[in-house]
DOGUGU-203673 format. One line per 4 residues: number of its first residue (from 1); their letters; for each residue z, x, y of C-alpha. Coordinates in steps of 0.1 Angstrom, whole numbers, plus 2048, in hexadecimal, padded with zeros to 3 digits. Each point is the difference from the previous one (the first is absolute). Example, Ala and Ser with C-alpha at 12.3 -4.5 7.8 and 13.67 -1.06 7.14 Angstrom:
BEGIN
1 = AS = 84E:87B:7D3; 7F9:80E:822
This chain:
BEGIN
1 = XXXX = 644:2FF:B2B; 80D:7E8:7E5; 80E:7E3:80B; 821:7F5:7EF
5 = XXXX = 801:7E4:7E3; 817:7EE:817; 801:80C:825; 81B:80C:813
9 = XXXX = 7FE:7E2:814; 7FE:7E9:7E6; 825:80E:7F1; 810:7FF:821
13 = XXXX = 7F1:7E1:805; 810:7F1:7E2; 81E:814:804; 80B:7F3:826
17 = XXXX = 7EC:7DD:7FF; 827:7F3:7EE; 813:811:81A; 7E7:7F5:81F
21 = XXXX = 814:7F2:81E; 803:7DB:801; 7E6:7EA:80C; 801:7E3:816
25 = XXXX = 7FB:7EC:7DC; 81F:80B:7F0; 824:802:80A; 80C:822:807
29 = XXXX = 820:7FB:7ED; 7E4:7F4:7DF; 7F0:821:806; 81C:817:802
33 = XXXX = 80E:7F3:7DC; 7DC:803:7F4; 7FF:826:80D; 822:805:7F1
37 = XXXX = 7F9:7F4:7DD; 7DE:811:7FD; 811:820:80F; 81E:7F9:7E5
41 = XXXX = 7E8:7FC:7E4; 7F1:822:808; 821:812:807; 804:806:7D9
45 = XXXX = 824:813:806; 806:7E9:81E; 808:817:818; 7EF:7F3:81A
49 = XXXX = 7E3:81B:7FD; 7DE:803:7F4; 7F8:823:7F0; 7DE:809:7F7
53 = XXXX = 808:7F7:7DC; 80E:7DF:80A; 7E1:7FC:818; 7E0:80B:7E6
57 = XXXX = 815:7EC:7E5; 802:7DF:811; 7DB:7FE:814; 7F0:807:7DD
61 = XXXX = 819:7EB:7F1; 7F5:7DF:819; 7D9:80F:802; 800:7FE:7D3
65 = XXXX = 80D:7E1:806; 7E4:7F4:81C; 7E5:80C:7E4; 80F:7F0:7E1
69 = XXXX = 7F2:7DA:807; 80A:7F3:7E7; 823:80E:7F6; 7FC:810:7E2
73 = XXXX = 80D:821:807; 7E2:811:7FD; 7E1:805:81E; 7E0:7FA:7ED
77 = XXXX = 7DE:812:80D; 7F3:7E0:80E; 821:7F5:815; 806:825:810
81 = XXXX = 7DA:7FA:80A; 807:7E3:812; 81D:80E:811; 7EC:825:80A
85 = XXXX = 7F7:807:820; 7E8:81A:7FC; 7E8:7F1:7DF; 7F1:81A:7F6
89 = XXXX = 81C:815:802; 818:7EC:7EB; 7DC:804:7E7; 808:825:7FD
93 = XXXX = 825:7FD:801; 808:7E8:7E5; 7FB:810:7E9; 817:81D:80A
97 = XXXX = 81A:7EE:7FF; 7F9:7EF:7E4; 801:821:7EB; 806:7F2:7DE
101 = XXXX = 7DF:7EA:804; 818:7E1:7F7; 7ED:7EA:81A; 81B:7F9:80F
105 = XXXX = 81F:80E:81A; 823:800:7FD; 813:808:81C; 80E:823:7EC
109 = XXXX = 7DD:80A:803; 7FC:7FA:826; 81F:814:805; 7F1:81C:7EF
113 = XXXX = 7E0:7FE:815; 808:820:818; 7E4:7F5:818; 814:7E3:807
117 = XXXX = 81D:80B:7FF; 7F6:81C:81D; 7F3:7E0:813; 822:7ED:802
121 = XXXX = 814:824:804; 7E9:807:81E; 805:7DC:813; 826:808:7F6
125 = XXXX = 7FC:821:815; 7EE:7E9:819; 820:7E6:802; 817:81D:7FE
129 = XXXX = 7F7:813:826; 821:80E:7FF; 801:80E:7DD; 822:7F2:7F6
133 = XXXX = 7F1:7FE:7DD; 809:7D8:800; 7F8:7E7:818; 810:7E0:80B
137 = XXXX = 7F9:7DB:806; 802:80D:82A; 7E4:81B:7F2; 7E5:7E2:7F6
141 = XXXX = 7FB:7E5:81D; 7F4:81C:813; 7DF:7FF:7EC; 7F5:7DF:805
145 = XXX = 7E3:7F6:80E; 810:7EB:81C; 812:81B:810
């Protein structure tokens, strides 16, 4: 079996680690406006719902920006190295998404990267157990690691 260029675990990871529960660290009132802007960022139509789009839009909006170190818009060979999980993998996929062989990746060409883009519709499917086709802010603290 293949493994994924980002894991499933890695994705929900990064999607609920903003919307985890409050620690002993931080006010609960600080956390709940920190969930509620993240979650409002996401919420493109502000509706108060996440739908797929919404979801695969904004994970591989914030992951791009994770990869691109240095801000320029672009992922360069070397920093989506540094960032993969799976080496040797990220070897083979690079260049797939990188179709035009410009040596570098724009988000555009991410989002037409179907593999991916399966990946962050599947760990939507995984958020989504009721299959309301959205999910909410109540939908995400379920998946931290401390409950």
């Amino acid at each position: 079996m293949i493994k994924p260029l980002v894991p499933i675990a890695f994705i929900l990871v990064i999607s609920s680690a903003a919307f985890a529960k409050p620690t002993q660290a931080s006010s609960q009132e600080a956390q709940e406006a920190h969930q509620l802007a993240l979650f409002a960022k996401f919420d493109k139509n502000q509706n108060g719902h996440l739908t797929q789009e919404e979801f695969v839009h904004s994970i591989a909006s914030n992951l791009f920006e994770k990869f691109d170190q240095n801000k320029d818009g672009r992922v360069s060979e070397q920093e989506y190295h540094l960032h993969a999980v799976d080496k040797d993998r990220a070897k083979q996929e690079y260049p797939k998404i990188d179709v035009t062989k410009k040596g570098y990746i724009k988000f555009t060409d991410v989002m037409k990267y179907a593999p991916f883009i399966e990946e962050l519709q599947t760990a939507f499917s995984k958020i989504d157990t009721n299959n309301k086709g959205y999910i909410t802010l109540q939908d995400l603290p379920d998946l931290t690691p401390n409950n």
